[in-house]
Each structure stands twice: as C-alpha cells, then as structure tokens.
C-alpha positions as CSV (number, residue, x, y, z in Angstrom):
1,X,-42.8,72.1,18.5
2,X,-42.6,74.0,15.2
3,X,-46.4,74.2,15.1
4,X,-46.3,76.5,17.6
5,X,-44.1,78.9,16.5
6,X,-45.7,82.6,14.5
7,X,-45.5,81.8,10.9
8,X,-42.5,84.2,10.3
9,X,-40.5,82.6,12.5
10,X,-41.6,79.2,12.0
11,X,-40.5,79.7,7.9
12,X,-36.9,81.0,9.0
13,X,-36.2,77.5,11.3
14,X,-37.3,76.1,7.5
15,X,-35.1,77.9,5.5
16,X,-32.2,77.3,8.0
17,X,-32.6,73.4,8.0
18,X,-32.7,73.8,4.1
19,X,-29.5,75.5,4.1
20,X,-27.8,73.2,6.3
21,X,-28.8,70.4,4.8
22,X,-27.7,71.5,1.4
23,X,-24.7,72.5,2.5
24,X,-24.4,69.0,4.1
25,X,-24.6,67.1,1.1
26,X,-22.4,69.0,-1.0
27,X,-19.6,69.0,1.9
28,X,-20.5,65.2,2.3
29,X,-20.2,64.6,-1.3
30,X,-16.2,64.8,-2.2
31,X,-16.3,62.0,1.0
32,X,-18.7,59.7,-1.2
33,X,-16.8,59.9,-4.1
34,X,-13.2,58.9,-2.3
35,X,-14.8,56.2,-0.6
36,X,-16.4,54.8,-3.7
37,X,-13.0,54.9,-5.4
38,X,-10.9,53.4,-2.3
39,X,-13.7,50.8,-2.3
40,X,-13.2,50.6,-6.2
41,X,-9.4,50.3,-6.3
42,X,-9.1,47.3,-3.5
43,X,-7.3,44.6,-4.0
44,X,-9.7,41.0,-3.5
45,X,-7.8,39.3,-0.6
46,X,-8.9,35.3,-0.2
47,X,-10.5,34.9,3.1
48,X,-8.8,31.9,5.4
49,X,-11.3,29.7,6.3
50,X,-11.6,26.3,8.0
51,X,-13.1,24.3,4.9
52,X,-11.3,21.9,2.7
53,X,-9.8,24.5,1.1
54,X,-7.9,26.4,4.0
C-alpha cells in the first residue's frame, strides 16, 4: 500500500510512524520501570498445593 504512494508523500507516512513510535516508547517507558519495581518489591507467597506438603 505504501508502495504506491508519490515519494513525497510516501516519506511523510515514514516520518509520522517514526514519531509515534518514539513517542510510544518514551511514554511506555515510566510504565516499564513501575512494573519492574512492583514486580521487584513482591512479597514470595508459598503456593497451596495438594502434595505431601499442603
């Protein structure tokens, strides 16, 4: 579909998807980082299981 656009127009869509995208990642970032730190800061909780044990 891009293929067909004129060149001009065809290097805008480009630089659009560029910009998005990079604005994506840094927005997405902060999200990351929280996660990884929630994920980092739970507590191990023991599983209850049918075995010998529980």
């Amino acid at each position: 579909m891009l293929a067909t656009l004129p060149a001009p127009v065809r290097d805008r869509v480009a630089e659009a998807f560029a910009d998005v995208f990079s604005t994506l990642f840094v927005a997405a970032l902060p999200v990351a980082v929280l996660g990884r730190a929630a994920a980092v800061l739970l507590r191990p909780v023991p599983l209850a299981g049918r075995g010998p044990d529980g």
